[in-house]
Chimera marker file (.cmm) of the C-alpha trace (Angstrom):
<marker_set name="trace">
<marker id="1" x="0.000" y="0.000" z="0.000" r="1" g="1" b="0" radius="0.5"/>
<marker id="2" x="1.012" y="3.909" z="-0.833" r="1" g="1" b="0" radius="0.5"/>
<marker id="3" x="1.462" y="5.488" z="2.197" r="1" g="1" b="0" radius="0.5"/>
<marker id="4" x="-1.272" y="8.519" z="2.460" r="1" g="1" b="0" radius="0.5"/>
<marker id="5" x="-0.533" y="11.715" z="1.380" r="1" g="1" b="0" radius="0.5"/>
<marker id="6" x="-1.404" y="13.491" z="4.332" r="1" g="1" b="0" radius="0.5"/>
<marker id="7" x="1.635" y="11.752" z="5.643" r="1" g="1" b="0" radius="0.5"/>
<marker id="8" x="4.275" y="12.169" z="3.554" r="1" g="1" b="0" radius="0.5"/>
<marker id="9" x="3.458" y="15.613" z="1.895" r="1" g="1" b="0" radius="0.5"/>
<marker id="10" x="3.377" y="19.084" z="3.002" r="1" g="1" b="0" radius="0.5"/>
<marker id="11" x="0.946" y="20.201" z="5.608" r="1" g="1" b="0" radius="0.5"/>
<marker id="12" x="0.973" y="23.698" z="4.768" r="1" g="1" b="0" radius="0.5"/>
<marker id="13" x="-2.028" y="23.944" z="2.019" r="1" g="1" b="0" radius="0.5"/>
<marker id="14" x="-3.964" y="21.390" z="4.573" r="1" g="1" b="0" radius="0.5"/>
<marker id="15" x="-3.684" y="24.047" z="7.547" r="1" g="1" b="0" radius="0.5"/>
<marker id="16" x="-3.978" y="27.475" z="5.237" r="1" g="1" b="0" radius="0.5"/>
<marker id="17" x="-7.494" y="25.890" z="3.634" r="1" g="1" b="0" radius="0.5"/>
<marker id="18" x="-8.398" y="24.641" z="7.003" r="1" g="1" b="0" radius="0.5"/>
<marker id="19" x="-7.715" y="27.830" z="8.759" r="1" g="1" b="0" radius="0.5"/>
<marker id="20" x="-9.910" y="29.918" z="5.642" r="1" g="1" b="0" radius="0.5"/>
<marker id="21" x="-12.958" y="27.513" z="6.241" r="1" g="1" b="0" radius="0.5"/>
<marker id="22" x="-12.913" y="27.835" z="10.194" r="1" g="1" b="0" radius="0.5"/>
<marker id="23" x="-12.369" y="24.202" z="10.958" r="1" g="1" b="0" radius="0.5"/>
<marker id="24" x="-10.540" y="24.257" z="14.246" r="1" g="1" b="0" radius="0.5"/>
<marker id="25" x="-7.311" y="23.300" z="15.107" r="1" g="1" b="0" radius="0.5"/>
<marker id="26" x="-5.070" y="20.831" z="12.875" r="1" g="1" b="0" radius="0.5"/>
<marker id="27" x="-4.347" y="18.833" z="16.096" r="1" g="1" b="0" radius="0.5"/>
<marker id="28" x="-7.420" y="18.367" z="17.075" r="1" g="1" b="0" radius="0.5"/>
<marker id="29" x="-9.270" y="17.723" z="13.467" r="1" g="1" b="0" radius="0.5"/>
<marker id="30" x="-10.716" y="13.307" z="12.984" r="1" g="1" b="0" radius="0.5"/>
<marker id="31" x="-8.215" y="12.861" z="10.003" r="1" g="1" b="0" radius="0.5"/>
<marker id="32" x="-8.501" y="8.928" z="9.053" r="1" g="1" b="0" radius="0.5"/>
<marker id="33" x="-4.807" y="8.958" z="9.421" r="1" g="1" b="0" radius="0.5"/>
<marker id="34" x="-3.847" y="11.837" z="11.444" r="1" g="1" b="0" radius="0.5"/>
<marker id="35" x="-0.501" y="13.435" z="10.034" r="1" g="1" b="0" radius="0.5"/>
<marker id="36" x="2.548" y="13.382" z="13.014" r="1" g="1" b="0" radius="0.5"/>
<marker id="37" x="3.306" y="16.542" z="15.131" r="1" g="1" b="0" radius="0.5"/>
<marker id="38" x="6.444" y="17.255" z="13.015" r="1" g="1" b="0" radius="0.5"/>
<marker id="39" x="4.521" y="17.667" z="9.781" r="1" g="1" b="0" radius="0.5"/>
<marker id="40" x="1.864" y="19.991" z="11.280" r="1" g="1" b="0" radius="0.5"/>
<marker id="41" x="4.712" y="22.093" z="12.585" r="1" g="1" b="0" radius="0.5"/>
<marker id="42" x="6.867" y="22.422" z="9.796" r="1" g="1" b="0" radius="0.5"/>
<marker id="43" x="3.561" y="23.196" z="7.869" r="1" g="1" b="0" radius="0.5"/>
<marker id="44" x="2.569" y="25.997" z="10.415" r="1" g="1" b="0" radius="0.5"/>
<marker id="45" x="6.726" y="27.290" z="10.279" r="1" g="1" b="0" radius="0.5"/>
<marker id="46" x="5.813" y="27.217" z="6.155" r="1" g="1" b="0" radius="0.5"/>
<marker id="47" x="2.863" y="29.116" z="6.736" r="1" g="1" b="0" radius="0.5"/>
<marker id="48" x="4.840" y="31.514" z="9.496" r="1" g="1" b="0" radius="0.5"/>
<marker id="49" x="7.507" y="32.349" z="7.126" r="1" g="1" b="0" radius="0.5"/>
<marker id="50" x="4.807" y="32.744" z="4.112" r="1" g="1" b="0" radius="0.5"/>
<marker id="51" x="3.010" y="35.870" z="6.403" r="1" g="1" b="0" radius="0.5"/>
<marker id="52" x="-0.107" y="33.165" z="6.297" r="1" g="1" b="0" radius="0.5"/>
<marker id="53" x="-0.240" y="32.968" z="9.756" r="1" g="1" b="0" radius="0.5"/>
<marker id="54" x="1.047" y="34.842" z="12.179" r="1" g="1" b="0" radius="0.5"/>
<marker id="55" x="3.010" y="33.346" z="15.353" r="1" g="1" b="0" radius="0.5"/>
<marker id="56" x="-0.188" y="32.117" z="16.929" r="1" g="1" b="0" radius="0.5"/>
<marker id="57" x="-1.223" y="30.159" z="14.148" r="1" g="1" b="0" radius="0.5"/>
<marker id="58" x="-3.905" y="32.570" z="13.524" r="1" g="1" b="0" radius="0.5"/>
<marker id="59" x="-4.635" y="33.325" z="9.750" r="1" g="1" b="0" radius="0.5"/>
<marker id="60" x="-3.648" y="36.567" z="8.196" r="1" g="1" b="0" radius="0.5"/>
<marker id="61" x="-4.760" y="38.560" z="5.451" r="1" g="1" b="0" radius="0.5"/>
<marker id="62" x="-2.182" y="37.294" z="3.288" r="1" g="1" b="0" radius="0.5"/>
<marker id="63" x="-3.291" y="34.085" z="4.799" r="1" g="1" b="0" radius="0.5"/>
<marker id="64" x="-6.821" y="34.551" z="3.223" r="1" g="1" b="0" radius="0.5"/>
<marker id="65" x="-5.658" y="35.718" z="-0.082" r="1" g="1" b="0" radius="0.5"/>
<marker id="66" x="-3.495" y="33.237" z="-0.378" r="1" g="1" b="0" radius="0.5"/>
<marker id="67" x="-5.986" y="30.179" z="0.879" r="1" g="1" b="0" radius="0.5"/>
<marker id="68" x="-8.005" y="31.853" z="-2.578" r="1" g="1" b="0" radius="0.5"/>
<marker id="69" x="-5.251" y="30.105" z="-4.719" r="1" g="1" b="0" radius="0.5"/>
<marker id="70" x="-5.291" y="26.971" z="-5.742" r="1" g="1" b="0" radius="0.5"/>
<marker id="71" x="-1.797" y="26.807" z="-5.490" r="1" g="1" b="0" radius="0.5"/>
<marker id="72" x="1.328" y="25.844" z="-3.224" r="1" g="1" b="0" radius="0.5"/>
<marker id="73" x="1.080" y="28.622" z="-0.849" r="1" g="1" b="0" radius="0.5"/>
<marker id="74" x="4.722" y="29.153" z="-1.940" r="1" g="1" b="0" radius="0.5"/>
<marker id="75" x="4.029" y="29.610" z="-5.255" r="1" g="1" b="0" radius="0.5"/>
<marker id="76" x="0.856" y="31.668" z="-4.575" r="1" g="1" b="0" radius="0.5"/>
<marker id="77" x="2.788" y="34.035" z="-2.524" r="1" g="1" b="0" radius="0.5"/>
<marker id="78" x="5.033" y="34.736" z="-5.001" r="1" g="1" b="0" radius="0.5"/>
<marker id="79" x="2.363" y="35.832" z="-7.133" r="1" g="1" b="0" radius="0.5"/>
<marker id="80" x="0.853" y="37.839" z="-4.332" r="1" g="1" b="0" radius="0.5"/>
<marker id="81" x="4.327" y="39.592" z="-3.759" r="1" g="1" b="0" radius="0.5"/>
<marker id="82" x="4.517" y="40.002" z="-7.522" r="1" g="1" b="0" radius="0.5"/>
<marker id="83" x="1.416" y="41.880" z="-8.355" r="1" g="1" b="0" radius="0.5"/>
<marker id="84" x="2.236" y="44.325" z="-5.483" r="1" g="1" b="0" radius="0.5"/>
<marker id="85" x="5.982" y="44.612" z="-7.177" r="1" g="1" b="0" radius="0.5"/>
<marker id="86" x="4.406" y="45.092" z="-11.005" r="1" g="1" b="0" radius="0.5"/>
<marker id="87" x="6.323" y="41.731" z="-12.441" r="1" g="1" b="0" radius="0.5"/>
<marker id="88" x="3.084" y="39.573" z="-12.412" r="1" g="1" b="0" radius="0.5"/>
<marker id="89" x="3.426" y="38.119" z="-15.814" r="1" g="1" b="0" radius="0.5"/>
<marker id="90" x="7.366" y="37.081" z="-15.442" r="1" g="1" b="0" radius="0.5"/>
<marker id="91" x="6.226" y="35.379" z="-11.908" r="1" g="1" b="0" radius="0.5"/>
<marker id="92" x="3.014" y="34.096" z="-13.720" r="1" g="1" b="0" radius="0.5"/>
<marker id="93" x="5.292" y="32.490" z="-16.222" r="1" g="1" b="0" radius="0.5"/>
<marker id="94" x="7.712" y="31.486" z="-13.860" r="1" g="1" b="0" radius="0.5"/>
<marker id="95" x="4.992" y="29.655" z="-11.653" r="1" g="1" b="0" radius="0.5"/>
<marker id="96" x="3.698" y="27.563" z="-14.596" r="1" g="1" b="0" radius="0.5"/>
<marker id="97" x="7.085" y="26.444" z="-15.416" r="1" g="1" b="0" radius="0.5"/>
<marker id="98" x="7.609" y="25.254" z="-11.912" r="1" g="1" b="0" radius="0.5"/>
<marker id="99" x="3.799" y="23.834" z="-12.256" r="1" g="1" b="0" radius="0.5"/>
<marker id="100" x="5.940" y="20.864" z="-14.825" r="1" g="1" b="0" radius="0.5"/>
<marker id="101" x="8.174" y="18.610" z="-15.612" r="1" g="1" b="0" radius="0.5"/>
<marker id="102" x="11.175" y="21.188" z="-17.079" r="1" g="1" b="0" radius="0.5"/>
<marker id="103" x="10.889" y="21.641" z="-20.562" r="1" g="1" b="0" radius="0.5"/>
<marker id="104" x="14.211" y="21.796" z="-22.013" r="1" g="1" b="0" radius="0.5"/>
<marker id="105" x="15.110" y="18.292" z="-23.210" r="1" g="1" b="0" radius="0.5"/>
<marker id="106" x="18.200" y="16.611" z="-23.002" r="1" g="1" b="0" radius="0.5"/>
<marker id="107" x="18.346" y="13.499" z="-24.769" r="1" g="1" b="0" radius="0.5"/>
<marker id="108" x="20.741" y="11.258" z="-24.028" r="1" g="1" b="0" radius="0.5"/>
<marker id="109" x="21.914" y="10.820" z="-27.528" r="1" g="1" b="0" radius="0.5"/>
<marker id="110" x="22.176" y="14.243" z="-28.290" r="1" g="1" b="0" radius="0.5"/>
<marker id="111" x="23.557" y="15.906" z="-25.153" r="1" g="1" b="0" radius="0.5"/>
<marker id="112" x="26.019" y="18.174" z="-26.888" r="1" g="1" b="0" radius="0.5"/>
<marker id="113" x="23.263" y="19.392" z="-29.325" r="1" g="1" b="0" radius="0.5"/>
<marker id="114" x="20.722" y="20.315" z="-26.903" r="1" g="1" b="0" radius="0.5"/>
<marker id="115" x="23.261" y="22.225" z="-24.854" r="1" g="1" b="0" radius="0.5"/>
<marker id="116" x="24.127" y="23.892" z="-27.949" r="1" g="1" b="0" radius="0.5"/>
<marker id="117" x="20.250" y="24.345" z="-28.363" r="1" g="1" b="0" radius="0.5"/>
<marker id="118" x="19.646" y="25.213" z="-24.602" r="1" g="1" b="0" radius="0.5"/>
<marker id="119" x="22.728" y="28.028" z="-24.364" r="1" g="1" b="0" radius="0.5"/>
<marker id="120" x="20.623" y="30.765" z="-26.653" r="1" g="1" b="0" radius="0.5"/>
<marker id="121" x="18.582" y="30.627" z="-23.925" r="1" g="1" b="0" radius="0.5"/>
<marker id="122" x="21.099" y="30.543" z="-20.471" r="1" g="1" b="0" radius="0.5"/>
<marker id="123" x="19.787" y="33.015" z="-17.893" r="1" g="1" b="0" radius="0.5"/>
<marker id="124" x="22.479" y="35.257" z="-16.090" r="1" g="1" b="0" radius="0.5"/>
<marker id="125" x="23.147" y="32.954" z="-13.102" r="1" g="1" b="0" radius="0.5"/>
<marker id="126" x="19.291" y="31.951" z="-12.944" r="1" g="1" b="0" radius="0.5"/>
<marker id="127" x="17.241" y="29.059" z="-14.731" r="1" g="1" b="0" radius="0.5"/>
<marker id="128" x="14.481" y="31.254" z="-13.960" r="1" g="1" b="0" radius="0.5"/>
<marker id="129" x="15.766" y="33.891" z="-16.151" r="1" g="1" b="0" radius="0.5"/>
<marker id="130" x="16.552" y="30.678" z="-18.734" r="1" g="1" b="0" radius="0.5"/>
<marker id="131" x="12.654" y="30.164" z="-18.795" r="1" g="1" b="0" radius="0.5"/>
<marker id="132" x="11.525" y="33.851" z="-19.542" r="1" g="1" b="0" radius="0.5"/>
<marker id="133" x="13.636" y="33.561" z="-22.157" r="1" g="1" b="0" radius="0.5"/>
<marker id="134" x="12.556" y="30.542" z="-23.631" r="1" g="1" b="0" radius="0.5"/>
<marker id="135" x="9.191" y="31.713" z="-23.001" r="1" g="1" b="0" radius="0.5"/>
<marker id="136" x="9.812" y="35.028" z="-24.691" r="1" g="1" b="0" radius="0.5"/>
<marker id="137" x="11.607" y="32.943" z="-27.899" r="1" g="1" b="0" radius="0.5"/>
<marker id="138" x="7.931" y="31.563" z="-28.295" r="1" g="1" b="0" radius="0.5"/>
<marker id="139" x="5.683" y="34.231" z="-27.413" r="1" g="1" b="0" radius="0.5"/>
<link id1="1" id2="2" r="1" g="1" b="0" radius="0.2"/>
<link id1="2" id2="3" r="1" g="1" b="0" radius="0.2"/>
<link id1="3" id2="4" r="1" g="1" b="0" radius="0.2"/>
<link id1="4" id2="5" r="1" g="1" b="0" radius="0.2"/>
<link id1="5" id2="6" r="1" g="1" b="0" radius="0.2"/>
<link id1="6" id2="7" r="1" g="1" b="0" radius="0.2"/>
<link id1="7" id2="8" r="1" g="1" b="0" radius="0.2"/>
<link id1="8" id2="9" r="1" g="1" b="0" radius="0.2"/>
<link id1="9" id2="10" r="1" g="1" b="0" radius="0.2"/>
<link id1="10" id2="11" r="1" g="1" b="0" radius="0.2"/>
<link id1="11" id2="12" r="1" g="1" b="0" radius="0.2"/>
<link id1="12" id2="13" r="1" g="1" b="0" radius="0.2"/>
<link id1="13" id2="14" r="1" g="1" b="0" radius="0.2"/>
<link id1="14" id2="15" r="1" g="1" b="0" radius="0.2"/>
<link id1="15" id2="16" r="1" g="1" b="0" radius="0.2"/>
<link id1="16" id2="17" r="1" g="1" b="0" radius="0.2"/>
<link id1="17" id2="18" r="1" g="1" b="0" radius="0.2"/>
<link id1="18" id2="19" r="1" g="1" b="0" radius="0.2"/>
<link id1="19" id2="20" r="1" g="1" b="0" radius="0.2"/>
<link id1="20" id2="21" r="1" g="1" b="0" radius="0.2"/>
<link id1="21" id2="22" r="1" g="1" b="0" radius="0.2"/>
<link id1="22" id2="23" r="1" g="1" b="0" radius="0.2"/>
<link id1="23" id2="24" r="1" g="1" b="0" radius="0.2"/>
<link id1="24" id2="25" r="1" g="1" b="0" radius="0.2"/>
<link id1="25" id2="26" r="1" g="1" b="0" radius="0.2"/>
<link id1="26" id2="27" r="1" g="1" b="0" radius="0.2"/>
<link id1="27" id2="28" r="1" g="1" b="0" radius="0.2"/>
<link id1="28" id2="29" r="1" g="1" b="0" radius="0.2"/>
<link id1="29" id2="30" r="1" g="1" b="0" radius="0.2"/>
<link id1="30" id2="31" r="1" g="1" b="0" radius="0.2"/>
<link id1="31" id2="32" r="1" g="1" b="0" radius="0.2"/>
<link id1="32" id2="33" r="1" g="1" b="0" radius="0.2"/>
<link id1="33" id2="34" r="1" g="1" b="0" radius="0.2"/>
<link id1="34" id2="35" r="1" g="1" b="0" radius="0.2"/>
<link id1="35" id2="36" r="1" g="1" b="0" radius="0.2"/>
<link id1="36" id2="37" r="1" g="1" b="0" radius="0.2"/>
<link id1="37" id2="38" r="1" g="1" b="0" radius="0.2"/>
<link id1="38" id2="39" r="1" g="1" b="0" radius="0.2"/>
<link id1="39" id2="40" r="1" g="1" b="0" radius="0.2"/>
<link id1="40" id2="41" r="1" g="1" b="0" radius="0.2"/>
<link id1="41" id2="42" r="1" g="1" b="0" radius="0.2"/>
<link id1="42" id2="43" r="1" g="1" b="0" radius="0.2"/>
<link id1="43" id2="44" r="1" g="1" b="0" radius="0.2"/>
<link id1="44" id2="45" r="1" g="1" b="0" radius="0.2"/>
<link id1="45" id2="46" r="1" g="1" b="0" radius="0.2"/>
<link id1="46" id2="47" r="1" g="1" b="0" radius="0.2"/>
<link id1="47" id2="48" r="1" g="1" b="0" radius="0.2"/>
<link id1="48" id2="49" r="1" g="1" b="0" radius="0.2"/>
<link id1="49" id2="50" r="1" g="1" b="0" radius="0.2"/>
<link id1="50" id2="51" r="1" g="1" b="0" radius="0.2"/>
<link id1="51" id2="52" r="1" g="1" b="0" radius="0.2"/>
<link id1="52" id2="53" r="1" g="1" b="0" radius="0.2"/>
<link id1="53" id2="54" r="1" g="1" b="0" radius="0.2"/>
<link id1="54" id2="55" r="1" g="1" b="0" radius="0.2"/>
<link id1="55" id2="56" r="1" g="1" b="0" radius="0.2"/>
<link id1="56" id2="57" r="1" g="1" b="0" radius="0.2"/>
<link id1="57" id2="58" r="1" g="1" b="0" radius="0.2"/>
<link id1="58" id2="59" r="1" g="1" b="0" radius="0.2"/>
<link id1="59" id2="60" r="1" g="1" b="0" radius="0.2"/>
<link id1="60" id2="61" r="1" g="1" b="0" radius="0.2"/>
<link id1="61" id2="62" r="1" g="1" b="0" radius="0.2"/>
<link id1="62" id2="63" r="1" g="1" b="0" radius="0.2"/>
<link id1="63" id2="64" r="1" g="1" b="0" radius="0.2"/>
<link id1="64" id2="65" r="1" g="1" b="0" radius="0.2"/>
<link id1="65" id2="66" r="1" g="1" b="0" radius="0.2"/>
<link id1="66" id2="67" r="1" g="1" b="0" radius="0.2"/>
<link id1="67" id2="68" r="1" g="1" b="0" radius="0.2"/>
<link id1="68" id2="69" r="1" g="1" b="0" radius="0.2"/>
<link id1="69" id2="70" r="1" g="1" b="0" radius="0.2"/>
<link id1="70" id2="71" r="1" g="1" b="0" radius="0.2"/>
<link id1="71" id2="72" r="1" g="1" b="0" radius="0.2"/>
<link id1="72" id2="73" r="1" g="1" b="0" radius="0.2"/>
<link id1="73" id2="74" r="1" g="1" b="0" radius="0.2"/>
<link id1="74" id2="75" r="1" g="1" b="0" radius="0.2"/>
<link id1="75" id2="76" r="1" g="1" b="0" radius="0.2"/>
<link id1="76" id2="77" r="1" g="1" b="0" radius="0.2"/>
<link id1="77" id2="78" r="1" g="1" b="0" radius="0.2"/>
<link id1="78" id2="79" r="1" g="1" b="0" radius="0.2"/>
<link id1="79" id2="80" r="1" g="1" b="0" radius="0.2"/>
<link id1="80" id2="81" r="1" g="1" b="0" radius="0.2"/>
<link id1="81" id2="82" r="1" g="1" b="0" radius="0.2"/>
<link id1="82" id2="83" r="1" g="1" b="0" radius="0.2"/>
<link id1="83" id2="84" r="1" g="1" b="0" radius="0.2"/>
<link id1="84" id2="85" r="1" g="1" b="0" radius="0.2"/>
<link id1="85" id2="86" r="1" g="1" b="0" radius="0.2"/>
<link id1="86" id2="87" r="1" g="1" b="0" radius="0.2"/>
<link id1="87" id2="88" r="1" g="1" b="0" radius="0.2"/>
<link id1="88" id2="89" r="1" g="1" b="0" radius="0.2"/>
<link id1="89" id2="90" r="1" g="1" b="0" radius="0.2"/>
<link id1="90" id2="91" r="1" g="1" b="0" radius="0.2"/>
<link id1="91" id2="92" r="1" g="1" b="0" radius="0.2"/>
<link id1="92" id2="93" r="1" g="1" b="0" radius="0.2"/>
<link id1="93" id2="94" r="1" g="1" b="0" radius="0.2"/>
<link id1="94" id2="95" r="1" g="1" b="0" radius="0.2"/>
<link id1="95" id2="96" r="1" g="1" b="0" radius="0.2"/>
<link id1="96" id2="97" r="1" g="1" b="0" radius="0.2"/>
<link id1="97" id2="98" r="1" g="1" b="0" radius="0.2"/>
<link id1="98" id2="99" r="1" g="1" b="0" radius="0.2"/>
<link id1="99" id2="100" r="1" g="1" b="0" radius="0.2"/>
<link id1="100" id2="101" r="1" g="1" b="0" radius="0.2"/>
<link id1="101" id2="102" r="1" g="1" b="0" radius="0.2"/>
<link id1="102" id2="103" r="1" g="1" b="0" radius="0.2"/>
<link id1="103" id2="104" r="1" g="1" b="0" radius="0.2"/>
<link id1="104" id2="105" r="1" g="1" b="0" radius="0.2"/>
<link id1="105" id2="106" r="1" g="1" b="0" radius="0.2"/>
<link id1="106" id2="107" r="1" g="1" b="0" radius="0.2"/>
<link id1="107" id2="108" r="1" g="1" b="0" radius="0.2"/>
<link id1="108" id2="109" r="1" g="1" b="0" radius="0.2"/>
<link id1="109" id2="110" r="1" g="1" b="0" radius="0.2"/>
<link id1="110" id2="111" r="1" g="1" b="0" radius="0.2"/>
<link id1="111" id2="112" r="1" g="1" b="0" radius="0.2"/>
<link id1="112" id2="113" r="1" g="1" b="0" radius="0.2"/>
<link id1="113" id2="114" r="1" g="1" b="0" radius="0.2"/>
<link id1="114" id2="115" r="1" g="1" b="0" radius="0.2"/>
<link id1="115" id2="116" r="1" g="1" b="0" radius="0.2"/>
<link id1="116" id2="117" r="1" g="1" b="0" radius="0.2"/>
<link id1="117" id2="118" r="1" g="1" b="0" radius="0.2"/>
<link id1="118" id2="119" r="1" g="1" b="0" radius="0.2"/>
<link id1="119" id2="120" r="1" g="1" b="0" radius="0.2"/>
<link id1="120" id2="121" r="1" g="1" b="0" radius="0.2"/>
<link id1="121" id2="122" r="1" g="1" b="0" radius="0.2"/>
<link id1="122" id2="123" r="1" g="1" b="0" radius="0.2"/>
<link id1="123" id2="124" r="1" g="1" b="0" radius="0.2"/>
<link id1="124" id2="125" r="1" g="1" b="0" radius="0.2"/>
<link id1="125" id2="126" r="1" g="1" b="0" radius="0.2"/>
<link id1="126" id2="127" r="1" g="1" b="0" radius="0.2"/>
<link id1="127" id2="128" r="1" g="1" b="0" radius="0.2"/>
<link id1="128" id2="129" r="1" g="1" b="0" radius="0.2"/>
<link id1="129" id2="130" r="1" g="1" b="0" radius="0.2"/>
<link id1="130" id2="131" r="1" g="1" b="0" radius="0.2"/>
<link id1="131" id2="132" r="1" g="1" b="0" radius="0.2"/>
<link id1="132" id2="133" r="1" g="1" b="0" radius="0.2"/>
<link id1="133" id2="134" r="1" g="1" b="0" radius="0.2"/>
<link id1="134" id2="135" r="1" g="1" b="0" radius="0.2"/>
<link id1="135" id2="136" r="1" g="1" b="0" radius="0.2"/>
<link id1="136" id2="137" r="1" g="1" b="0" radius="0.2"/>
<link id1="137" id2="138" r="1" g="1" b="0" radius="0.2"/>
<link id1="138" id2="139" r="1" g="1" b="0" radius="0.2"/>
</marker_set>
């Protein structure tokens, strides 16, 4: 048997959409398998870092925006950060890259070739920068 989700992946969604419905405390919710202490924590020090939740565990503003998105709350508070910043639609096409498996192929065969292929489109220090280029070849 696959081990459940809830205990082997990030917490931190779980909580955030939790905490926007009003369902009570993690800890004291009737999962089916209940996730251990150290995942709930590390979701909640996620959430802390994020501005979801501030150091009671109490969502925040951010929190609720964020809880909106149906997205890795790191992902979604990139884009949160980025429409206050102006650079929505690099961070928009940034997110969907990270959304997939990366698209610059590499076949085995042909190593050399794609690097060739792949170097027109070499961010400065930043594959990030690599994909809003390749993004921008396309567009």
């Amino acid at each position: 048997f696959t081990e459940p989700e809830i205990l082997r992946s990030s917490l931190a969604a779980v909580i955030l959409r939790m905490a926007a419905l009003r369902l009570g405390d993690v800890t004291e919710f009737p999962f089916i398998e209940a996730p251990s202490s150290r995942l709930i924590a590390d979701g909640y020090l996620l959430l802390q870092e994020l501005g979801a939740v501030d150091a009671r565990r109490q969502i925040t503003e951010t929190g609720l925006q964020l809880a909106k998105l149906p997205l890795d709350p790191r992902v979604g508070r990139m884009i949160l950060a980025a429409k206050r910043e102006h650079c929505l639609k690099e961070i928009l096409i940034i997110a969907s890259v990270l959304s997939i498996q990366d698209p610059r192929e590499r076949p085995m065969d042909k190593r050399e070739a794609a690097d060739n292929a792949h170097a027109k489109f070499a961010g400065e220090g930043s594959d990030f920068m690599s994909y809003l280029k390749l993004w921008d070849f396309f567009d």
